[in-house]
C-alpha positions in Angstrom: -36.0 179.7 -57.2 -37.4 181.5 -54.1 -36.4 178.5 -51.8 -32.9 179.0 -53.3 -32.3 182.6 -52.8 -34.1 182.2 -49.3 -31.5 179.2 -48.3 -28.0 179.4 -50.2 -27.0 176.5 -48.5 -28.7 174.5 -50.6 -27.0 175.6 -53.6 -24.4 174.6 -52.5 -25.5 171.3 -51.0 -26.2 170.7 -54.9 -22.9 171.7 -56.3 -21.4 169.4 -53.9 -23.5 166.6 -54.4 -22.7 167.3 -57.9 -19.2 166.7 -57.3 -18.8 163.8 -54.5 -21.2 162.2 -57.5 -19.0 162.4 -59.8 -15.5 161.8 -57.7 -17.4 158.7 -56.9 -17.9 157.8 -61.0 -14.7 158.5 -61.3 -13.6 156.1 -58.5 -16.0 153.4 -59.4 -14.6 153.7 -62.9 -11.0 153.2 -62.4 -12.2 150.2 -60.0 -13.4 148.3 -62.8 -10.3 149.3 -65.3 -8.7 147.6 -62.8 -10.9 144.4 -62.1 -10.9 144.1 -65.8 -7.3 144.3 -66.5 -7.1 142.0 -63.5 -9.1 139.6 -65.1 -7.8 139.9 -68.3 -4.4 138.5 -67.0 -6.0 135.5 -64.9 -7.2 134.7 -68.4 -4.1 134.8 -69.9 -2.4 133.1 -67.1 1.6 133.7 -67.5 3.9 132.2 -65.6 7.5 131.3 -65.3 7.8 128.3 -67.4 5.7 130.7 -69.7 8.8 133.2 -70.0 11.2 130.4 -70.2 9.4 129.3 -73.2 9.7 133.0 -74.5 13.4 133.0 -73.6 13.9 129.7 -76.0 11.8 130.7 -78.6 13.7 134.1 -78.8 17.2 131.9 -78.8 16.0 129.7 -81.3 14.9 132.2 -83.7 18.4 134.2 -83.1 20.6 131.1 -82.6 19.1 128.0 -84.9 17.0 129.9 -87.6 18.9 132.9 -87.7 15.6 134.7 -88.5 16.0 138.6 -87.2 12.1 139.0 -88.6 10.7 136.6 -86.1 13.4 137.3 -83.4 12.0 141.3 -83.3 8.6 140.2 -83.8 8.6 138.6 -79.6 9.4 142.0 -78.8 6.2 144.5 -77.4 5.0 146.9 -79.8 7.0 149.7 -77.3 10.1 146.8 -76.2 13.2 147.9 -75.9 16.6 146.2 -76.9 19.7 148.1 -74.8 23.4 146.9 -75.6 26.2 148.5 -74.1 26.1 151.5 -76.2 22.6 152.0 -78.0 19.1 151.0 -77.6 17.3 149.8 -80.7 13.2 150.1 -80.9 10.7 148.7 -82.9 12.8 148.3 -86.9 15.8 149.3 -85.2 15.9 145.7 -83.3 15.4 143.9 -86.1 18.0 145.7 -87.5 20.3 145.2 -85.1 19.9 141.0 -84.8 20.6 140.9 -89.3 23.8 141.5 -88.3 23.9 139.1 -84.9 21.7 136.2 -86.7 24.1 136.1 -89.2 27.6 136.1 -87.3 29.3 132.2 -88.4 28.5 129.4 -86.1 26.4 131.5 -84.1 25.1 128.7 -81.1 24.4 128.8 -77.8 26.4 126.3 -75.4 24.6 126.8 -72.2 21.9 129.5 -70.6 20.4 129.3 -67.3 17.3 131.5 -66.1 16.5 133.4 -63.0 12.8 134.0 -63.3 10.9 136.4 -60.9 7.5 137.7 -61.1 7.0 141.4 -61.0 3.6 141.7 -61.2 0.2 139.6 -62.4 1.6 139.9 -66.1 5.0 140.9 -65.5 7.9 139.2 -65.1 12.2 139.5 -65.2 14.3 137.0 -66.7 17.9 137.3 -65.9 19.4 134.9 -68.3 23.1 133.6 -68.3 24.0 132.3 -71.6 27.1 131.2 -73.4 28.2 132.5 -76.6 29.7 131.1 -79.5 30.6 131.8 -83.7 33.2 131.5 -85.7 36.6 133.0 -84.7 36.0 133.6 -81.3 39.0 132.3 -79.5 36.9 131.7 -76.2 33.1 131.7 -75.8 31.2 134.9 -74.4 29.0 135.1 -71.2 25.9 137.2 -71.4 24.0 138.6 -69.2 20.9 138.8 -70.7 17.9 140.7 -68.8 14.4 139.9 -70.5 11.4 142.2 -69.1 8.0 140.6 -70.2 4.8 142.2 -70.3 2.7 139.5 -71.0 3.6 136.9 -73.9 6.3 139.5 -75.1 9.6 141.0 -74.6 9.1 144.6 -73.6 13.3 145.5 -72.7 16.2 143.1 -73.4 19.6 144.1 -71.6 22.5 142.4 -72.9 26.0 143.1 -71.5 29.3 140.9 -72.0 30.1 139.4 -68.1 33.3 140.8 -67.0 36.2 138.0 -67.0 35.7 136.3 -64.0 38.9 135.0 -60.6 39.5 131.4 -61.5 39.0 131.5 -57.4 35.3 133.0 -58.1 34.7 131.0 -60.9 35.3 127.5 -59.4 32.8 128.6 -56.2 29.7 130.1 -58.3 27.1 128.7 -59.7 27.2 130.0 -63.1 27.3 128.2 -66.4 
């Protein structure tokens, strides 16, 4: 104690220690969050044809076994469905596809993907598909943007294309 009163510098050469010590913890701890999370999705290696797989499953379970149950369940615990008015969460999407599972005739007559990788587990799928059911006079093109987090959909945007110049039409690409 006599040191210590004789040389407050050393007090506070210990408090700082103290703290650079436990910045450094601190540091070294979020590191290894990292490195593990890292790992973690090396492991579970997901990639495009990955999400194109999701992107089927998702329009098969909506489109051929009109199953709204296994259609919400590819969503994240926290996804997200937005429609041009509303978003739905967790029940509410399931809620919302036991009315669009069950529209007549409900099939899909084309789709193509855009795929791009956001991140090591993250990726955006802007989808084009074709509509059809039952007493539609003409089909309806969807834009349909799926956000994956990992093996799931975490938000799924879906907006009705705008009708389209013949002029435009006959020089794009889209299905």
């Amino acid at each position: 104690m006599k040191l210590i009163k004789n040389h407050p510098w050393i007090t506070s050469f210990i408090v700082i220690s103290i703290l650079c010590s436990i910045i450094i913890c601190i540091v070294i701890g979020l590191a290894l969050i990292y490195i593990v999370a890292w790992i973690k999705n090396m492991i579970a290696g997901i990639s495009e044809p990955d999400i194109s797989k999701l992107t089927d499953l998702w329009i098969k379970e909506v489109a051929v076994n009109h199953d709204s149950g296994a259609a919400a369940k590819l969503f994240c615990s926290d996804g997200t469905l937005i429609t041009r008015s509303t978003s739905y969460k967790n029940t509410d999407i399931k809620s919302y596809f036991d009315y669009f599972v069950h529209l007549p005739g409900l099939q899909v007559i084309s789709k193509q993907y855009n795929i791009s990788k956001l991140a090591p587990n993250v990726f955006v799928n802007t989808a084009y598909i074709k509509w059809k059911w039952n007493g539609l006079y003409d089909p309806i093109h969807m834009r349909m943007i799926f956000v994956c987090n990992g093996r799931c959909i975490y938000k799924l945007n879906a907006q009705k294309m705008p009708r389209m110049n013949d002029q435009l039409f006959q020089i794009s690409k889209m299905v």
